[in-house]
Biopython code that builds the backbone (N, CA, C, O; Angstrom):
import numpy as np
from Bio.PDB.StructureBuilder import StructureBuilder

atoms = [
    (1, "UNK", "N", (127.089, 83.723, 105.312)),
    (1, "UNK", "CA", (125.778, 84.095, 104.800)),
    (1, "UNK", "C", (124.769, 83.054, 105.285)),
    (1, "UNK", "O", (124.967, 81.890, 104.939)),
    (2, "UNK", "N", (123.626, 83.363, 106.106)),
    (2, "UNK", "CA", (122.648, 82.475, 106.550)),
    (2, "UNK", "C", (121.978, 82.044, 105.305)),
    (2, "UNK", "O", (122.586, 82.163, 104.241)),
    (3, "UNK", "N", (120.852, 81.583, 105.334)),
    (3, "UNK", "CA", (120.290, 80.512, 104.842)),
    (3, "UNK", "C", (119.242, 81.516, 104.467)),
    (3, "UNK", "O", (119.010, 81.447, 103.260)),
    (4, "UNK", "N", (118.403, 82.584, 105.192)),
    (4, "UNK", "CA", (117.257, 83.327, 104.739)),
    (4, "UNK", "C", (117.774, 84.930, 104.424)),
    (4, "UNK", "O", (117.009, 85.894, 104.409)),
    (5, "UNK", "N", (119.502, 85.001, 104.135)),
    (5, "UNK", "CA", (120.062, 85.899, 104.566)),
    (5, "UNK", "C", (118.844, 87.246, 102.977)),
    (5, "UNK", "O", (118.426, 88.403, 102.962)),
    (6, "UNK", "N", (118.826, 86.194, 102.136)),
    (6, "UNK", "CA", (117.884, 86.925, 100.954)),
    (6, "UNK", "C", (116.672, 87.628, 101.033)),
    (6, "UNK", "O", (116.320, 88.482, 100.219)),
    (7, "UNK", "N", (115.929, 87.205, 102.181)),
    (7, "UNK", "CA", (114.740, 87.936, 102.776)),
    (7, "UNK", "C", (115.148, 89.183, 103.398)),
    (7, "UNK", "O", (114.204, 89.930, 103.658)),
    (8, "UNK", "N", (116.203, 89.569, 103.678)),
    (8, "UNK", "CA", (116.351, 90.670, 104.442)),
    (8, "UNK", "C", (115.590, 91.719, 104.558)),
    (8, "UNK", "O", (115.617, 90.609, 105.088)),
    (9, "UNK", "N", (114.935, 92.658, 104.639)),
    (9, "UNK", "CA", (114.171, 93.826, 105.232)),
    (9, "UNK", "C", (114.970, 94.908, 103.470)),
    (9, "UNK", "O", (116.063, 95.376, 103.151)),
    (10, "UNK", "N", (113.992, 94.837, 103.033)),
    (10, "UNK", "CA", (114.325, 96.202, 102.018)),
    (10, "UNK", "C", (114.423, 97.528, 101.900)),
    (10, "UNK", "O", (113.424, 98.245, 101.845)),
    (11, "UNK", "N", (115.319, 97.861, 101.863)),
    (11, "UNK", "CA", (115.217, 99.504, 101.643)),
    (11, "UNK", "C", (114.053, 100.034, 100.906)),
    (11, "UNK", "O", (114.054, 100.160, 99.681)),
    (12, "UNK", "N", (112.785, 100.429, 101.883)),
    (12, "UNK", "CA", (111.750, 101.076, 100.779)),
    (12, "UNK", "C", (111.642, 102.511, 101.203)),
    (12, "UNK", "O", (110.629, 103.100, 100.828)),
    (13, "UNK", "N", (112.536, 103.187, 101.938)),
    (13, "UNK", "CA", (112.868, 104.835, 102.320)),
    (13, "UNK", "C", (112.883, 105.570, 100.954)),
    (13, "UNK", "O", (112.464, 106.725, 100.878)),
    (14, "UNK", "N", (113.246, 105.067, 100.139)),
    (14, "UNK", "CA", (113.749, 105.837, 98.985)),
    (14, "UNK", "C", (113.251, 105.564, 97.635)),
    (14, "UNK", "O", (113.909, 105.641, 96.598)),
    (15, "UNK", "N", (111.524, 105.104, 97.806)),
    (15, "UNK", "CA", (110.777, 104.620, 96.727)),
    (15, "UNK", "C", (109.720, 105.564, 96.752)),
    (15, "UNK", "O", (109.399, 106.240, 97.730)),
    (16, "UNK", "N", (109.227, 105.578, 95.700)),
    (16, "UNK", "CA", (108.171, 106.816, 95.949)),
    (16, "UNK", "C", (106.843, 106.099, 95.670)),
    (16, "UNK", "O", (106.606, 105.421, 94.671)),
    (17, "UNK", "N", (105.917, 106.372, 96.809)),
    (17, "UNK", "CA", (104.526, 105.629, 97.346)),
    (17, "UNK", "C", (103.546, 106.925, 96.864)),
    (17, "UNK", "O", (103.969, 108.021, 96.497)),
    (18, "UNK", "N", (102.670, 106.670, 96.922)),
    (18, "UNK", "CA", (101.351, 107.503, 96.872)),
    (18, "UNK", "C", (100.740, 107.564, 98.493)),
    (18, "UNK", "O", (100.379, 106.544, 99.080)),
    (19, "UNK", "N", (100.697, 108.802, 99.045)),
    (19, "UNK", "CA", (100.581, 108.937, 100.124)),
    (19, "UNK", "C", (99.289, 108.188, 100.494)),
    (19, "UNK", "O", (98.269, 108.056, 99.817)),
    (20, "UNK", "N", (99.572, 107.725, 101.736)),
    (20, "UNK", "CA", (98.199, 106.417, 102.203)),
    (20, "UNK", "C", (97.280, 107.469, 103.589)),
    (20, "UNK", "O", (97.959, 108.096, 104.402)),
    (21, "UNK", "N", (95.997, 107.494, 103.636)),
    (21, "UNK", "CA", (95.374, 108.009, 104.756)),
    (21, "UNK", "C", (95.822, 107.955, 105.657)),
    (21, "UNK", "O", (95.920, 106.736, 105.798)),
    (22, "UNK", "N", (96.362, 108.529, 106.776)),
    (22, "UNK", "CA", (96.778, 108.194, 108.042)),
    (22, "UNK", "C", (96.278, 107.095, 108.792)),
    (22, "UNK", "O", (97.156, 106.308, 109.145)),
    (23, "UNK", "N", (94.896, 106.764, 109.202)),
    (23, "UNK", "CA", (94.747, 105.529, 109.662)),
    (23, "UNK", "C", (95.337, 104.197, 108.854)),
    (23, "UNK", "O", (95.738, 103.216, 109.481)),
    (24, "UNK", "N", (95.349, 104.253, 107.554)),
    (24, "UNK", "CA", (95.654, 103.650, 106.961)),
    (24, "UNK", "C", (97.537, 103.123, 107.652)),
    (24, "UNK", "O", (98.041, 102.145, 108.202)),
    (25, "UNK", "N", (97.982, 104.489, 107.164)),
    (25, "UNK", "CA", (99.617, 104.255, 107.599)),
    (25, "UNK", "C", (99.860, 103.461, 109.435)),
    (25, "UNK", "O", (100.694, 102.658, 109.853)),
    (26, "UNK", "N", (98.641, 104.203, 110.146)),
    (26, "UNK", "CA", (98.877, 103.674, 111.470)),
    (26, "UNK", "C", (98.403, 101.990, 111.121)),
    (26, "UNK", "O", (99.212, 101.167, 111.550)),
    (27, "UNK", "N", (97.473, 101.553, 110.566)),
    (27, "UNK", "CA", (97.549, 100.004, 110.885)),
    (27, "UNK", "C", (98.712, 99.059, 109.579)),
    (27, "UNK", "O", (98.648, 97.897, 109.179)),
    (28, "UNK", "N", (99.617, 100.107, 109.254)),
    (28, "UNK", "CA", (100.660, 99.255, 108.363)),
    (28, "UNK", "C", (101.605, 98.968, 109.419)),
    (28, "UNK", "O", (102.076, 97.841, 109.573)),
    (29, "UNK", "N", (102.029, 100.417, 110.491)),
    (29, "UNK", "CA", (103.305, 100.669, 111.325)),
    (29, "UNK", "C", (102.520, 99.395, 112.326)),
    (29, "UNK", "O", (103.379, 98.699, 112.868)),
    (30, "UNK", "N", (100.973, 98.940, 112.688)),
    (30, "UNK", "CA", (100.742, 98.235, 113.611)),
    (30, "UNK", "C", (101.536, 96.722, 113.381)),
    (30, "UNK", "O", (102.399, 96.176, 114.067)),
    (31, "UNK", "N", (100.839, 96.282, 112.078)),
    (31, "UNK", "CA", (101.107, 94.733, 111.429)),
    (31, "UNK", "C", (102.870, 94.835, 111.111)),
    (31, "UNK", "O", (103.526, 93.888, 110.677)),
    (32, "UNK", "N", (103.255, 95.774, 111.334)),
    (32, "UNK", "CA", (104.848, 95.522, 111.265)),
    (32, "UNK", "C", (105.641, 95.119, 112.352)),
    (32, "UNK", "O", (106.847, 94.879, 112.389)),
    (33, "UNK", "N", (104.452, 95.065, 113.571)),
    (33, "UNK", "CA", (104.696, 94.187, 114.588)),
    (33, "UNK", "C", (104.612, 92.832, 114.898)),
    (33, "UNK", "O", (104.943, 92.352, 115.982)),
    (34, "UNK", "N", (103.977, 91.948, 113.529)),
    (34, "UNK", "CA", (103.869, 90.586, 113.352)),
    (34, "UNK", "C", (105.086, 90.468, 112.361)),
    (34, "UNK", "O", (105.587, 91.240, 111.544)),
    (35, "UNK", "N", (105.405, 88.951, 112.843)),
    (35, "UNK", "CA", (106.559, 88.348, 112.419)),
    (35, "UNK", "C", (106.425, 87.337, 111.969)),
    (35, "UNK", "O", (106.004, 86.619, 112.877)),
    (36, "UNK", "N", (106.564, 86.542, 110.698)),
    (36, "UNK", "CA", (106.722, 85.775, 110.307)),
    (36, "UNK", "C", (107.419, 84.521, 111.236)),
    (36, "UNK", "O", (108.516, 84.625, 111.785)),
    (37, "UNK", "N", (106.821, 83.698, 111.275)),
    (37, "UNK", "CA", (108.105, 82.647, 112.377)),
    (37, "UNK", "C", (108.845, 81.684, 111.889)),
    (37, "UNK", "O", (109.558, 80.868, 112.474)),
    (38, "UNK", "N", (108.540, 81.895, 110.342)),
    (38, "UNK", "CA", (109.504, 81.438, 109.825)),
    (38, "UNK", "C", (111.288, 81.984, 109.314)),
    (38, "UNK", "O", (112.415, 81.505, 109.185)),
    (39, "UNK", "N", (110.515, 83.349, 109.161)),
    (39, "UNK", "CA", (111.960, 84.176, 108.827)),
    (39, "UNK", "C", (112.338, 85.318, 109.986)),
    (39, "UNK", "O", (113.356, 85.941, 110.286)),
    (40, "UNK", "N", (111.037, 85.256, 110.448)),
    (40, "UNK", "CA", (111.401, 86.653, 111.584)),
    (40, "UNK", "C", (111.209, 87.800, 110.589)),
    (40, "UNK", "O", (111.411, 88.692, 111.413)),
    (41, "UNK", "N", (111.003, 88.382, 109.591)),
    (41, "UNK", "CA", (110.652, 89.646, 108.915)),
    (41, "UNK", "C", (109.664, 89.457, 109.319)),
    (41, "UNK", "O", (109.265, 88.388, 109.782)),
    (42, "UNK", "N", (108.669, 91.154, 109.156)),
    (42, "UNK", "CA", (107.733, 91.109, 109.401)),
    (42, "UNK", "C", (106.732, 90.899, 108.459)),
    (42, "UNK", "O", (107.183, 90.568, 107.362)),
    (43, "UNK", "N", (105.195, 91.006, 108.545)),
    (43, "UNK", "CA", (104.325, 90.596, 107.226)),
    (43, "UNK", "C", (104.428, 91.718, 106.483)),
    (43, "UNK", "O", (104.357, 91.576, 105.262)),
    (44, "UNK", "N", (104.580, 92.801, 106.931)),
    (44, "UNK", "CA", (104.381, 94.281, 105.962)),
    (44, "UNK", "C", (105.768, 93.646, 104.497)),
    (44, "UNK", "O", (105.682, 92.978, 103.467)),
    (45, "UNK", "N", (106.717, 94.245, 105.130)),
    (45, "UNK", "CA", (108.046, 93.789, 104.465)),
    (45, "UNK", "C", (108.553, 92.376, 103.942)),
    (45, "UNK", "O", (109.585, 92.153, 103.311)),
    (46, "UNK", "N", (107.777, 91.658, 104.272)),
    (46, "UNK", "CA", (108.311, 90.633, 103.705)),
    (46, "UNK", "C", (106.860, 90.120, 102.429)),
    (46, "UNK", "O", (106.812, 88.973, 101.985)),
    (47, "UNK", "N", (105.917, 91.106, 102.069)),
    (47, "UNK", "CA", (105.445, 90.672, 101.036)),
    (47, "UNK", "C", (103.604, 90.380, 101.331)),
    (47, "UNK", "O", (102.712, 90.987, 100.739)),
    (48, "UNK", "N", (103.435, 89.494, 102.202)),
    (48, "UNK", "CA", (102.355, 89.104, 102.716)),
    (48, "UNK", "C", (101.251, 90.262, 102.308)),
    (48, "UNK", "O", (100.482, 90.020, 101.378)),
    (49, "UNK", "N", (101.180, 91.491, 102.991)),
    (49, "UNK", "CA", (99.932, 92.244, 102.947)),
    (49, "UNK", "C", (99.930, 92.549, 101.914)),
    (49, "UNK", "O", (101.059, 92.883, 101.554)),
    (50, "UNK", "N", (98.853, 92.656, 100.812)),
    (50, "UNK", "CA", (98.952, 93.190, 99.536)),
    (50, "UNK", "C", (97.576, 94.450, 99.959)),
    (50, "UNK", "O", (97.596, 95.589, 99.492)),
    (51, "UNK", "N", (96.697, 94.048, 100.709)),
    (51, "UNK", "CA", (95.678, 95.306, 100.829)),
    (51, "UNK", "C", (95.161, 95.551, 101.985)),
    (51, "UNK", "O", (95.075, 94.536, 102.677)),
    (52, "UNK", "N", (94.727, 96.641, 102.541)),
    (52, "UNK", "CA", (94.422, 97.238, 103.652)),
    (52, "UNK", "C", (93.299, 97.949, 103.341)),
    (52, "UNK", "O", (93.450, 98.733, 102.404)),
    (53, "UNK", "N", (91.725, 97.894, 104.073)),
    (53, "UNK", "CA", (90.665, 98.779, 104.118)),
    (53, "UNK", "C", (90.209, 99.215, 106.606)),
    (53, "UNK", "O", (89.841, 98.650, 107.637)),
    (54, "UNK", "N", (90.567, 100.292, 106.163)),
    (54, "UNK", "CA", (89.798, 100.741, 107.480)),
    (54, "UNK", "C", (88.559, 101.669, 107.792)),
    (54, "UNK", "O", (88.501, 102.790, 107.287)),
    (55, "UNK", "N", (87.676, 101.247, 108.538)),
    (55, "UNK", "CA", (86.758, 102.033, 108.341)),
    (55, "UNK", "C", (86.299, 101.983, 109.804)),
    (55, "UNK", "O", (85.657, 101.080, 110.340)),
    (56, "UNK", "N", (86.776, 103.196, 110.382)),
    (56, "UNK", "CA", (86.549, 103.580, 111.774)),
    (56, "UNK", "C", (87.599, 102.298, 112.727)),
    (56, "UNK", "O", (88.811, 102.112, 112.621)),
    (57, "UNK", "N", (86.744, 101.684, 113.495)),
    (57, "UNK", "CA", (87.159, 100.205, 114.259)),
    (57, "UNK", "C", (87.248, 99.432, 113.492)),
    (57, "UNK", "O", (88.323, 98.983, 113.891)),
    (58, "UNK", "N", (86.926, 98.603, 112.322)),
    (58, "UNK", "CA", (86.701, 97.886, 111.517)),
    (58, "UNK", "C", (87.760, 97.797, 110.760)),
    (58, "UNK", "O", (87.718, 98.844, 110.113)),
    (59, "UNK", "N", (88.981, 97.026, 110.322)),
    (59, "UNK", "CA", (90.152, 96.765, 109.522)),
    (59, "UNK", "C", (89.873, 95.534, 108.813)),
    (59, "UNK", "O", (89.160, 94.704, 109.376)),
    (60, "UNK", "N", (90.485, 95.219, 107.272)),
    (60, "UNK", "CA", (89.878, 93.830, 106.945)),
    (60, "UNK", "C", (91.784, 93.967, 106.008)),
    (60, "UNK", "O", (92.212, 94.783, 105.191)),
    (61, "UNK", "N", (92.369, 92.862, 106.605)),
    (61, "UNK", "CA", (93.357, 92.625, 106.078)),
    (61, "UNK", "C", (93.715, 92.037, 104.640)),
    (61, "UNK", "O", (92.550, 91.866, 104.281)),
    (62, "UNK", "N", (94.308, 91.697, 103.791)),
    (62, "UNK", "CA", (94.621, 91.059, 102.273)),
    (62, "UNK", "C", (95.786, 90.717, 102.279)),
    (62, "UNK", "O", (96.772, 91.377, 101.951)),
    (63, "UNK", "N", (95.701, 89.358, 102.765)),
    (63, "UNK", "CA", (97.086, 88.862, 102.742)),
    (63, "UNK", "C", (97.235, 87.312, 101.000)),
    (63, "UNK", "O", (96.477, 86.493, 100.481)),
    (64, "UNK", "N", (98.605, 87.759, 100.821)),
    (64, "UNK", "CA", (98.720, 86.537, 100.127)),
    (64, "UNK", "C", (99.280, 85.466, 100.465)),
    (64, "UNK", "O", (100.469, 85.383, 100.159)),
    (65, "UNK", "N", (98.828, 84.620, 100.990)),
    (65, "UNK", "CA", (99.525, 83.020, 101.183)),
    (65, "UNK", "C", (99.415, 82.216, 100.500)),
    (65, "UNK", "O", (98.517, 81.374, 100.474)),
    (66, "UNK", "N", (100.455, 82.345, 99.711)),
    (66, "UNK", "CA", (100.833, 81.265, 98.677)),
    (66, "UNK", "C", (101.905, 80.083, 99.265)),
    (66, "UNK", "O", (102.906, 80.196, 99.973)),
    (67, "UNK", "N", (101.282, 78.962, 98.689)),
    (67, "UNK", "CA", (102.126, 77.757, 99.128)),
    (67, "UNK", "C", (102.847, 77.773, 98.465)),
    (67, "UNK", "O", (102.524, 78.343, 97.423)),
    (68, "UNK", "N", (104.411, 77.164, 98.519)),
    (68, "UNK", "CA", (105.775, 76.823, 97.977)),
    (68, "UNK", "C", (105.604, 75.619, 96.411)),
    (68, "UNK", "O", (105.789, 75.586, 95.194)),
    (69, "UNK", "N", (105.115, 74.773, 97.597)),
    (69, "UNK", "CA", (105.231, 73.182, 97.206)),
    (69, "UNK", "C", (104.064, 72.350, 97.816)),
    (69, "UNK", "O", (104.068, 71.489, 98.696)),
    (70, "UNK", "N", (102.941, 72.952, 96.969)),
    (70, "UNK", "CA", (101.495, 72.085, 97.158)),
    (70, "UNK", "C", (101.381, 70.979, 97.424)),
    (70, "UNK", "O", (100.593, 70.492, 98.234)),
    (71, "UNK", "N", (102.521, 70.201, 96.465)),
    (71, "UNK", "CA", (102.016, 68.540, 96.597)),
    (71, "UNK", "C", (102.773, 67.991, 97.723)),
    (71, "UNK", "O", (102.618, 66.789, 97.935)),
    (72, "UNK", "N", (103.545, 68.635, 98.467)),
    (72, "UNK", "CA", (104.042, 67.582, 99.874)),
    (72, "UNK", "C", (103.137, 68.317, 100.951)),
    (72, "UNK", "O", (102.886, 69.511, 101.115)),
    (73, "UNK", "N", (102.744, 67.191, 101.615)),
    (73, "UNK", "CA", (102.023, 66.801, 102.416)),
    (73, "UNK", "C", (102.501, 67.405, 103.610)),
    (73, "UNK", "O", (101.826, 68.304, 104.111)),
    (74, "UNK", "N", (103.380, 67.107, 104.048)),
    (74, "UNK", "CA", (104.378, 67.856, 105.559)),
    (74, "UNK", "C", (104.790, 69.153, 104.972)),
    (74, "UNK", "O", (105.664, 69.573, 105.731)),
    (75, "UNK", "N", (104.612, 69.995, 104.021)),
    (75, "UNK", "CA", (105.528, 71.461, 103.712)),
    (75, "UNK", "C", (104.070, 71.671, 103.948)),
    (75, "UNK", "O", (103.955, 72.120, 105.088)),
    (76, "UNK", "N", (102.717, 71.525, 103.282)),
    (76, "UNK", "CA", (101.582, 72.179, 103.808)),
    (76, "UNK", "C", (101.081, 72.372, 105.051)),
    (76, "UNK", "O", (100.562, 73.408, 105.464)),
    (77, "UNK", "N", (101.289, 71.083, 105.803)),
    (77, "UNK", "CA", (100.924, 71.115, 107.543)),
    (77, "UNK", "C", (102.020, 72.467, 108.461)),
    (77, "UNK", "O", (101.710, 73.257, 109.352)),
    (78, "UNK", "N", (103.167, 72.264, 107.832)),
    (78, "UNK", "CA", (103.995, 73.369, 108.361)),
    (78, "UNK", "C", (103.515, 74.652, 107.533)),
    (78, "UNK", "O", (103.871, 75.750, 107.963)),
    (79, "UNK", "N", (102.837, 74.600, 106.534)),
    (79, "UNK", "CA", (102.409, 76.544, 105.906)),
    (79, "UNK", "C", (101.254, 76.546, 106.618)),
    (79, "UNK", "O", (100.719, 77.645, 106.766)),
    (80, "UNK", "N", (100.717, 75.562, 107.112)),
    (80, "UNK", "CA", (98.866, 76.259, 107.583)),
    (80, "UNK", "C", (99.383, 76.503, 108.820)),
    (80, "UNK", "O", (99.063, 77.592, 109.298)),
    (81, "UNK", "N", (100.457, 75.439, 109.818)),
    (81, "UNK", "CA", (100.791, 76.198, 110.966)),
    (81, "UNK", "C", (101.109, 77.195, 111.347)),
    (81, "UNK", "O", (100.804, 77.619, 112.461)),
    (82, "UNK", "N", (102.110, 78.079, 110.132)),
    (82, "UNK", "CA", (102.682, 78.986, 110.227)),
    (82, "UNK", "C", (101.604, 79.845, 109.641)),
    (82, "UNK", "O", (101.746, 80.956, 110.153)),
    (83, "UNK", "N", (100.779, 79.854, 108.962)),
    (83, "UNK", "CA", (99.515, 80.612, 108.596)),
    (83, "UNK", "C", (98.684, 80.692, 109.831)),
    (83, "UNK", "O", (98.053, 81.729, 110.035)),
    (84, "UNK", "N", (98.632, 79.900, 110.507)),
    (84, "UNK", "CA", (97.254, 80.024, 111.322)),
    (84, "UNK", "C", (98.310, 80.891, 112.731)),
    (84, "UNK", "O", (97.684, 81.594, 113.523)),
    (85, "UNK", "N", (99.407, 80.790, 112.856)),
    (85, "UNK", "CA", (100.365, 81.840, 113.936)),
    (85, "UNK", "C", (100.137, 82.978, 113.624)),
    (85, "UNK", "O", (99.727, 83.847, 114.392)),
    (86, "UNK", "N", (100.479, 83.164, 111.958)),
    (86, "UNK", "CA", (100.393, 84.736, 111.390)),
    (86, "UNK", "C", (98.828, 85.456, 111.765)),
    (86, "UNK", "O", (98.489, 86.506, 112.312)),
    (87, "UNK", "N", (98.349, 84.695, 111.368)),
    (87, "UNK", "CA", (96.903, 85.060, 111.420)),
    (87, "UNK", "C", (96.172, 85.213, 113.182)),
    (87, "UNK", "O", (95.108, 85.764, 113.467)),
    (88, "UNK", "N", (97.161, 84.522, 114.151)),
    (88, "UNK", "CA", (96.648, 84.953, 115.121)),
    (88, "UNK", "C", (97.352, 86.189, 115.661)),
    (88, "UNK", "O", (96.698, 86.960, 116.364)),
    (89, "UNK", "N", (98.509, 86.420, 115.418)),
    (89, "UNK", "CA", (99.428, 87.232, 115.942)),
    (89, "UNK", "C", (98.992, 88.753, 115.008)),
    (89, "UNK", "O", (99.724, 89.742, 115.019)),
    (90, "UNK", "N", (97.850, 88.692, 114.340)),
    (90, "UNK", "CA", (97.420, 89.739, 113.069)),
    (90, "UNK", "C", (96.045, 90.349, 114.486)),
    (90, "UNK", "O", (95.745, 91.402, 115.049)),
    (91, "UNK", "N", (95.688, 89.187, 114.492)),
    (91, "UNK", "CA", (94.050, 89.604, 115.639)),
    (91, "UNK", "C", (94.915, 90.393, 116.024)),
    (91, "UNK", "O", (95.188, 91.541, 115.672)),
    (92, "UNK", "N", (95.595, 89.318, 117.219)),
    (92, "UNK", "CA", (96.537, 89.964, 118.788)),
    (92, "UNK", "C", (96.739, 91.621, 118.770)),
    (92, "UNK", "O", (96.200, 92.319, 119.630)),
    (93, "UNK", "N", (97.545, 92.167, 117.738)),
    (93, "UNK", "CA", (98.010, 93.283, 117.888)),
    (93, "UNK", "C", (97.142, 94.184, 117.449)),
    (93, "UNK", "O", (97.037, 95.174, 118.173)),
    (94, "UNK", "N", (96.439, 94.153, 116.424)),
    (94, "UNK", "CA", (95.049, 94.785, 116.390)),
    (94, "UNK", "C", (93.940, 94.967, 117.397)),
    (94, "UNK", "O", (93.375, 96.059, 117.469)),
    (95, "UNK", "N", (93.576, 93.913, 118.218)),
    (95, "UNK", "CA", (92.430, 94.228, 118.970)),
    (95, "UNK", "C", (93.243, 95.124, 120.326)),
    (95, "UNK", "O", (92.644, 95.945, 121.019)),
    (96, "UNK", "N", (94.934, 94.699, 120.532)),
    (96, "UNK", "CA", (95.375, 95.618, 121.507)),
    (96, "UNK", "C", (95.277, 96.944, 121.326)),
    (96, "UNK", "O", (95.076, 97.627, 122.330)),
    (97, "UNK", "N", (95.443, 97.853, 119.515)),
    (97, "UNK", "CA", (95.741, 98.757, 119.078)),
    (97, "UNK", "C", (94.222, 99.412, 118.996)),
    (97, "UNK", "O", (94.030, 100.531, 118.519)),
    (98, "UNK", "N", (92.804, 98.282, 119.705)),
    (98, "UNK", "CA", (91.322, 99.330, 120.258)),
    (98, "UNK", "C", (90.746, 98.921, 118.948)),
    (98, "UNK", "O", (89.677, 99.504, 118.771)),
    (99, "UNK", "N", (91.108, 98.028, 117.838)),
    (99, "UNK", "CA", (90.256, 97.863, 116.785)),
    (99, "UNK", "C", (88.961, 96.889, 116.995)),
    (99, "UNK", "O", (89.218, 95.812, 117.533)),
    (100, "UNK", "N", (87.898, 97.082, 116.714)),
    (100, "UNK", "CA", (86.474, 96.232, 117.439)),
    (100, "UNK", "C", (86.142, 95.025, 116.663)),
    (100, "UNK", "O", (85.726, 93.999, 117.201)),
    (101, "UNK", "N", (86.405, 95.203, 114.872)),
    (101, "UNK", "CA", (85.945, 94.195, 113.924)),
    (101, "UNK", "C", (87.331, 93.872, 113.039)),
    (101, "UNK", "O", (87.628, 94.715, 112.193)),
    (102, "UNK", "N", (88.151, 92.761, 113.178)),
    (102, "UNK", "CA", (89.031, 92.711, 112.148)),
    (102, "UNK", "C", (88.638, 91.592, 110.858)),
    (102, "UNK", "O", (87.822, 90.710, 111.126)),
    (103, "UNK", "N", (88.958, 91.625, 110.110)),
    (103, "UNK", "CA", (88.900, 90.723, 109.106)),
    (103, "UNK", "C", (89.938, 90.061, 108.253)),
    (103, "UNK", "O", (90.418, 90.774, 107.372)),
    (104, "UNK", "N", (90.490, 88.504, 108.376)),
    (104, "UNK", "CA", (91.414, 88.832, 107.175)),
    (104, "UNK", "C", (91.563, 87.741, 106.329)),
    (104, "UNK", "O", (91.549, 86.589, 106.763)),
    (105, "UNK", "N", (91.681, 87.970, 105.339)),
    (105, "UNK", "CA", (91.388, 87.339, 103.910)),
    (105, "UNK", "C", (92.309, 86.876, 103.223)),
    (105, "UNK", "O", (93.455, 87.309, 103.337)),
    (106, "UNK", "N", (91.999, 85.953, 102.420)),
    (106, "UNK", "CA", (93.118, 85.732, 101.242)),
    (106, "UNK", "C", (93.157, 85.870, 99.847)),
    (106, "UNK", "O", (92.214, 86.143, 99.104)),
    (107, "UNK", "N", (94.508, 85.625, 99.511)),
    (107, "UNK", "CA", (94.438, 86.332, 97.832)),
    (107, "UNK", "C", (92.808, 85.881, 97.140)),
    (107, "UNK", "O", (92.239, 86.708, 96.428)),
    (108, "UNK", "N", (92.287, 84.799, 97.366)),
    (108, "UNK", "CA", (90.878, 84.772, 96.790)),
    (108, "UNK", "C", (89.782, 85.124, 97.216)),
    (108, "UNK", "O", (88.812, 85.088, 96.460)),
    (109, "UNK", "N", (89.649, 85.579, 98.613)),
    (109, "UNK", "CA", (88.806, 86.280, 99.331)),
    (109, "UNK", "C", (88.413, 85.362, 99.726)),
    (109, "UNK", "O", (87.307, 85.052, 99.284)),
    (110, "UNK", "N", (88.800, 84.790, 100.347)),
    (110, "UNK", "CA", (87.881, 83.552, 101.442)),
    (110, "UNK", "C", (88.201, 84.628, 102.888)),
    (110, "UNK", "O", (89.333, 85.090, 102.748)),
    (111, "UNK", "N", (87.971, 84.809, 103.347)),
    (111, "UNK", "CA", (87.598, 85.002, 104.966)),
    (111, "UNK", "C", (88.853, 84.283, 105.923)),
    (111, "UNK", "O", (88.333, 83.669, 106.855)),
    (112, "UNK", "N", (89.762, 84.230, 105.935)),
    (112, "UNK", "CA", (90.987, 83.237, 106.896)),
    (112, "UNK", "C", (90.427, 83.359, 108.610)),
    (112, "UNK", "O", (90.225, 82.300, 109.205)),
    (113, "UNK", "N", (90.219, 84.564, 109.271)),
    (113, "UNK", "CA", (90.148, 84.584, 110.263)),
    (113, "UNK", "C", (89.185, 85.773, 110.685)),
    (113, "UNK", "O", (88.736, 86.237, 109.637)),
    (114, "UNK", "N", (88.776, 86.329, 111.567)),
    (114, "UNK", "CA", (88.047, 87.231, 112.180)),
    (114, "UNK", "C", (88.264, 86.943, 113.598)),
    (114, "UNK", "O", (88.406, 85.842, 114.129)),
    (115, "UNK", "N", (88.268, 88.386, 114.252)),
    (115, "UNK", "CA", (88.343, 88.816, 115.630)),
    (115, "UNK", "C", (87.204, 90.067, 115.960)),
    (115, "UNK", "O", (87.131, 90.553, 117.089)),
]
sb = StructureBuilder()
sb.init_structure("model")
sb.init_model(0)
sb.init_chain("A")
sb.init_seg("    ")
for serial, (resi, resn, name, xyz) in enumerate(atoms, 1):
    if name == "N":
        sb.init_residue(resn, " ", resi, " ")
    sb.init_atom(name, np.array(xyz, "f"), 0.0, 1.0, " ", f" {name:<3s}", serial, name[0])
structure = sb.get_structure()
């Protein structure tokens, strides 16, 4: 048994969702192309996105990044690194997928990044 063997990818085939707008569903199947580089899941499945708004070209992401262990000093330099990867690898596949304005935010609404 690995070490992140607990993160694994969840069975959510067999949960019952409230059907999402189609553009909507296309930029979930997009961001399921970013990967965490810490675990390798992606952000959809492994928790991260909590909200999604699209409006035409315009996507504004809602991610939660919560820190582990605030008070060490080296576990934060490694979460903003790995935050500021996520967050570029979020642009990346979006502006490939023709989107013009992205936005993405955090659980308090600060603004993290824009493309």
């Amino acid at each position: 048994m690995g070490l992140f063997d607990f993160l694994k990818q969840k069975d959510t085939k067999n949960m019952k969702r409230k059907k999402l707008p189609e553009e909507v569903r296309h930029v979930v199947e997009i961001l399921k192309k970013v990967k965490d580089p810490e675990t390798e899941l992606n952000i959809v499945d492994e928790g991260l996105v909590y909200g999604l708004t699209v409006e035409g070209s315009k996507v504004q992401v809602f991610l939660l990044m919560a820190r582990s262990t605030p008070h060490c000093h080296f576990c934060q330099m490694i979460a903003i690194n790995v935050q500021r990867k996520i967050l570029d690898r979020i642009i990346r596949v979006l502006k490939e997928e023709g989107f013009d304005r992205i936005e993405v935010y955090n659980e308090l609404g600060l603004l993290l990044a824009e493309g």
